[in-house]
C-alpha positions as CSV (number, residue, x, y, z in Angstrom):
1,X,-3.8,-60.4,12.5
2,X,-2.3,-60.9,15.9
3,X,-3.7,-64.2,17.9
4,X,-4.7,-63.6,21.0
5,X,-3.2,-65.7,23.1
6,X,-1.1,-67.1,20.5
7,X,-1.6,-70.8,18.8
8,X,-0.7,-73.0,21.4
9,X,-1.0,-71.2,24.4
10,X,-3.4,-71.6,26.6
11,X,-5.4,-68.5,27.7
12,X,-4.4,-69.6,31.8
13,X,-1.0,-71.6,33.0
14,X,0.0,-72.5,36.1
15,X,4.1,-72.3,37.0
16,X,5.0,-74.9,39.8
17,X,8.5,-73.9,41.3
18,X,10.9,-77.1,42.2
19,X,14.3,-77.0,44.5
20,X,15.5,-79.5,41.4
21,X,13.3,-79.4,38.2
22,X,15.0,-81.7,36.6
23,X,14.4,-84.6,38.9
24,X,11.1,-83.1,39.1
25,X,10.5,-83.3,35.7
26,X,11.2,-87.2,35.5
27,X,9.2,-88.2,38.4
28,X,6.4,-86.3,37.5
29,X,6.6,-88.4,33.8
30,X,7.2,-91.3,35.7
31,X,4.7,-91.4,38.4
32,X,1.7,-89.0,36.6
33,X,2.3,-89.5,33.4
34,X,3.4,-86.3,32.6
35,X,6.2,-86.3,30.2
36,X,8.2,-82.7,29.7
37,X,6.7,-81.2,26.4
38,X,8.8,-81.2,23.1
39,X,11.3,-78.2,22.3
40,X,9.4,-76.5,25.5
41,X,12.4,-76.3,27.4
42,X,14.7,-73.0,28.4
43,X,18.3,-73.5,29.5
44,X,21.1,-71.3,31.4
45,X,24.3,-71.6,32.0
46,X,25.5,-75.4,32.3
47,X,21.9,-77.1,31.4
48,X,20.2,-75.1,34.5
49,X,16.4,-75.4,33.3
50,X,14.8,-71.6,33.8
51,X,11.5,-73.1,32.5
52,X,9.6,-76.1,30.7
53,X,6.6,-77.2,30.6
54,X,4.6,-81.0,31.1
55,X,2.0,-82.6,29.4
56,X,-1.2,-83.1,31.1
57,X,-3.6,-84.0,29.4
58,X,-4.8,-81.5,27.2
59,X,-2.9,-78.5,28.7
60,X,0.4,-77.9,30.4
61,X,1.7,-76.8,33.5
62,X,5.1,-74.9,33.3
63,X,8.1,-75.8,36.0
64,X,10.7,-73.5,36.6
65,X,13.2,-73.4,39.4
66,X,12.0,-72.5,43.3
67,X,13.1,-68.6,43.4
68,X,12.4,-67.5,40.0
69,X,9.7,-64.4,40.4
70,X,9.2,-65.1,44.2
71,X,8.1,-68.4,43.7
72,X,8.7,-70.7,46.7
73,X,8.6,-74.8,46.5
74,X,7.4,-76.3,49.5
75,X,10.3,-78.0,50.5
76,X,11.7,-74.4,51.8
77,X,8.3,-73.6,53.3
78,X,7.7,-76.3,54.8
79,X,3.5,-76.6,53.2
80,X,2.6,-77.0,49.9
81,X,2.2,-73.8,48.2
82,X,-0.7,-74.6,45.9
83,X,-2.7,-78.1,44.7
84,X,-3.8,-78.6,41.6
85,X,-7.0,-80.2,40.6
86,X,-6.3,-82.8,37.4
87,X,-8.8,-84.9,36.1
88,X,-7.6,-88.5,34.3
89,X,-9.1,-91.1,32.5
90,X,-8.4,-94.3,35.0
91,X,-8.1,-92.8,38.6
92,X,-7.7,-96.2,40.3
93,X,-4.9,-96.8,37.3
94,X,-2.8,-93.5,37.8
95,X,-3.1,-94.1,41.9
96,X,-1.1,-97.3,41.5
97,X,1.0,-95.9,38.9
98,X,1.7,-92.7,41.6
99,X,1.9,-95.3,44.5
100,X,4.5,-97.3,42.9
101,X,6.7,-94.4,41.7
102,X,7.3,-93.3,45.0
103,X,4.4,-90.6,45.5
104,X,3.2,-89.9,48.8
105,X,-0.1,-90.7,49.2
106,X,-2.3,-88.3,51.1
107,X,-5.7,-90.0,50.5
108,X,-6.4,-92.8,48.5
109,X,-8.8,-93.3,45.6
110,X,-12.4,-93.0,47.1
111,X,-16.0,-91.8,46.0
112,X,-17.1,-88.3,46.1
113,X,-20.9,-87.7,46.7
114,X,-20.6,-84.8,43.4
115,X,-19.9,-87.7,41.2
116,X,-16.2,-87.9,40.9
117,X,-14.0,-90.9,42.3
118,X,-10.2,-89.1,43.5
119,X,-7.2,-89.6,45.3
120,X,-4.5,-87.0,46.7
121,X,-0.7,-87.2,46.6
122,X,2.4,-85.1,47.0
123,X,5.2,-84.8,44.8
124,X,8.6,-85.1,45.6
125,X,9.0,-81.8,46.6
126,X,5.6,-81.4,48.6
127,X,3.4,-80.0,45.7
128,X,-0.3,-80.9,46.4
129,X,-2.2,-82.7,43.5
130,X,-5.6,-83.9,43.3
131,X,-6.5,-86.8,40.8
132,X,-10.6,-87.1,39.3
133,X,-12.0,-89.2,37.4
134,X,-16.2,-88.2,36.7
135,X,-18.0,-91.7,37.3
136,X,-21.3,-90.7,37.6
137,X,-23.6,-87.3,37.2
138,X,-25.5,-86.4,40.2
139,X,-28.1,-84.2,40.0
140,X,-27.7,-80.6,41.1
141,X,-30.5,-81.3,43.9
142,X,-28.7,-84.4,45.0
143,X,-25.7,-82.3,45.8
144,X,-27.8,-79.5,47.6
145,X,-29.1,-81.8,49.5
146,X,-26.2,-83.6,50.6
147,X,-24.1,-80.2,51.2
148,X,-27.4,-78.7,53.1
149,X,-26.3,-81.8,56.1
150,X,-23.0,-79.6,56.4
151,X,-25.0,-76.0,57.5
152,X,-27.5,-78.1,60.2
């Protein structure tokens, strides 16, 4: 019987479009720890990468070069074009790791009253991602009551 999706696909993946995926590709190992999956990658015509996909975590996230179906990188528009939301084991860790890999740093590592500690960086190219780590759980009323301040 046909698998639906098939083994090793994940039912939803996210394609991030880079000027240069191949430098992409080895910051994003070096600074996030996200190395380029094994026997993932498609080549063209003189090692041009038309797709591959990273490691994180438990799931991947496919690059491909800026163009490819309509897809724009935000250093030809100027603002990132998505952010993704990526939750890691040692926040405060991966922040330094980021920091010192040459990430730009849009916010660092600080508590969030839902529970999660995170920080924000940019890529190379200007791709918005959002680092979590869970440190507590807050209760559901805890939250309401803290988000009902925001419609005072």
């Amino acid at each position: 019987m046909v698998k639906n999706p098939p083994v090793g696909i994940q039912r939803i993946t996210v394609r991030i479009a880079y000027e240069n995926p191949k430098e992409a590709l080895q910051f994003l190992n070096d600074a996030f720890d996200f190395p380029e999956r094994k026997d993932s990658r498609l080549e063209g015509k003189g090692g041009s990468i038309i797709v591959t996909e990273i490691q994180v975590g438990d799931g991947y996230i496919m690059i491909g070069p800026a163009g490819s179906h309509s897809i724009a990188s935000p250093t030809s528009t100027g603002a990132p074009t998505e952010s993704l939301m990526i939750y890691v084991d040692d926040v405060d860790g991966h922040y330094e790791r980021a920091k010192s890999a040459g990430a730009e740093i849009v916010s660092p590592p600080a508590d969030q009253y839902w529970g999660d500690r995170r920080y924000e960086a940019k890529d190379t190219e200007g791709h918005l991602w959002f680092f979590h780590q869970r440190t507590r759980d807050v209760p559901r009323a805890e939250i309401d009551a803290f988000e009902a301040k925001f419609k005072e």
